[in-house]
C-alpha atoms as one frame of an Amber mdcrd trajectory, in Angstrom:
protein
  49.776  66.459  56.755  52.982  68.431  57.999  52.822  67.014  61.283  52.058
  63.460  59.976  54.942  63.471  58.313  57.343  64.193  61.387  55.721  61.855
  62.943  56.885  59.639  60.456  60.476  60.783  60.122  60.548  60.332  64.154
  58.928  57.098  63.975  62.192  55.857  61.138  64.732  57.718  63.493  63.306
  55.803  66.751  62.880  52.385  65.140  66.492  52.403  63.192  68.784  53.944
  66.227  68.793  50.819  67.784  69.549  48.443  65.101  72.428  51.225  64.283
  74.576  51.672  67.085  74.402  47.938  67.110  76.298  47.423  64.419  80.528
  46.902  64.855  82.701  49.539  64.368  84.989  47.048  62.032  81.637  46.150
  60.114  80.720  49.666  59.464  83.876  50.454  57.679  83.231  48.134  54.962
  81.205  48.089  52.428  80.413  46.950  48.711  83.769  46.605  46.527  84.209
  50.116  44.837  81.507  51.911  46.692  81.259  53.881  50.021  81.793  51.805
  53.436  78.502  52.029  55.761  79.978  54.585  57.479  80.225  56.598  54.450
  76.982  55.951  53.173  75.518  57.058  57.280  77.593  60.418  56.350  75.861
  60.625  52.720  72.654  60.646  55.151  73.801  62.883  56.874  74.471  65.167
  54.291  70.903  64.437  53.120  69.537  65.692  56.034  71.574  68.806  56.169
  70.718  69.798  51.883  67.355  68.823  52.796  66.449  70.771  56.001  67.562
  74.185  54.072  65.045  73.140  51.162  62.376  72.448  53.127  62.559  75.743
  55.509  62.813  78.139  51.611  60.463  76.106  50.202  57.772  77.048  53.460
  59.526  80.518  54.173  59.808  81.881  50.422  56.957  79.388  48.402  59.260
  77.891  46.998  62.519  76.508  46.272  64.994  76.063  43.582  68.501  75.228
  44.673  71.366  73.496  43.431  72.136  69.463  42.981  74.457  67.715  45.664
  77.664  66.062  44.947  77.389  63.187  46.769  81.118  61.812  46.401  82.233
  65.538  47.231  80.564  65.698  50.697  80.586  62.599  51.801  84.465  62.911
  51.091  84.492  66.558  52.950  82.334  65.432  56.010  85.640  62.793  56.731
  82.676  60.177  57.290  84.929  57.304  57.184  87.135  58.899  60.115  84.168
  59.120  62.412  83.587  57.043  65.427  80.443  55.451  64.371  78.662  55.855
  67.886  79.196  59.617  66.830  77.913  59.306  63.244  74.842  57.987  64.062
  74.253  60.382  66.923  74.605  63.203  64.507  72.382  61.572  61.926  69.264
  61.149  64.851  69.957  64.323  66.062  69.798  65.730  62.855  66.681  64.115
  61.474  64.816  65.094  64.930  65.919  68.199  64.281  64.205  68.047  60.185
  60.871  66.540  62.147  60.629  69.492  64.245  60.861  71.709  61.157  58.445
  69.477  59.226  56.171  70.374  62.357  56.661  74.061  61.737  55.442  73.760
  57.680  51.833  74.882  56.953  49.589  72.717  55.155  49.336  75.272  52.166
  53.447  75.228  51.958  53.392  71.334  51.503  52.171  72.364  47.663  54.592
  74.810  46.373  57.222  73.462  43.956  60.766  72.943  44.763  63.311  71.939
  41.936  66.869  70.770  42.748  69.391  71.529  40.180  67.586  70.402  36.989
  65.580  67.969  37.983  61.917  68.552  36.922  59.649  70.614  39.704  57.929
  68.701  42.231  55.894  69.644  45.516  57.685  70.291  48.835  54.877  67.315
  50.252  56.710  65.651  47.387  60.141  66.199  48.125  59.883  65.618  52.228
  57.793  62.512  51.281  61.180  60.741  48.696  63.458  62.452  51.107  61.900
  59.615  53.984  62.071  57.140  51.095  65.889  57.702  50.484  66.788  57.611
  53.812  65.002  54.475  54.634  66.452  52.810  51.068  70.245  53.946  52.740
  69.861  52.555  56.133  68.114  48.743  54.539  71.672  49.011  52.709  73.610
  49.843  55.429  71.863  47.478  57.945  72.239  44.918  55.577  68.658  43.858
  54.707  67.581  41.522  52.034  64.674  43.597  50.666  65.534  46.938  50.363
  62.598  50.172  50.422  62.324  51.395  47.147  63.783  54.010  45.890  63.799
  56.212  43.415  60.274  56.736  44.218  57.860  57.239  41.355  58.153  60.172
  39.184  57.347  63.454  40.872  53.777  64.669  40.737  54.159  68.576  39.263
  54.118  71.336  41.389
């Protein structure tokens, strides 16, 4: 299940780089009135990937995880995002994510079951938690690429660890 599930994280990363560094440097710095550019919202990924590779490795290393929320404005904000040349961003965000998929490889099928909470959100599996992490990133990029229908996202409440 582990490995099924890099091979789906790889499979987003290799069918979205494309479409990505094809998108305009002056496009990519806007975005919705009020809300972060595309760039920005590539960093919040980013970001994602970075929280999320540290609660996946406790979560298999320690059975289990409980770790603090993410302040989304905060790091997006710190990571100077909007600053970046996108060809950059987006090479950090694939790099990063192949980087999660080899760790994914790495979990053992028992580990995919122990709960992981983040900040107080209710406790939820770590199968769970890598499983809405693919479904967040995939909701980001439809926004960012500009698609009409959009992956959804918050997924379903969390089955209990």
């Amino acid at each position: 299940m582990a490995a099924e599930l890099a091979l789906q994280l790889r499979g987003v990363v290799a069918e979205e780089d494309p479409p990505l560094r094809s998108l305009a440097e002056s496009w990519v710095a806007t975005g919705p009135p009020g809300g972060w550019s595309r760039k920005q919202e590539l960093g919040h990924l980013v970001d994602s990937a970075t929280n999320n590779r540290v609660r996946f490795i406790r979560a298999a290393l320690e059975g289990g995880y409980h770790g603090p929320s993410y302040d989304g404005p905060g790091w997006v904000e710190m990571g100077g995002y909007a600053q970046m040349p996108w060809s950059d961003l987006v090479a950090l965000w694939k790099a990063l994510n192949l980087a999660l998929a080899s760790t994914l490889d790495r979990i053992p099928e028992d580990r995919l079951r122990v709960p992981c909470s983040v900040g107080e959100a209710p406790s939820a599996t770590l199968e769970f938690v890598i499983r809405d992490y693919i479904l967040h990133m995939r909701h980001h990029l439809d926004r960012i690429l500009g698609r009409e229908s959009l992956t959804r996202y918050p997924s379903a409440s969390a089955p209990k660890a």
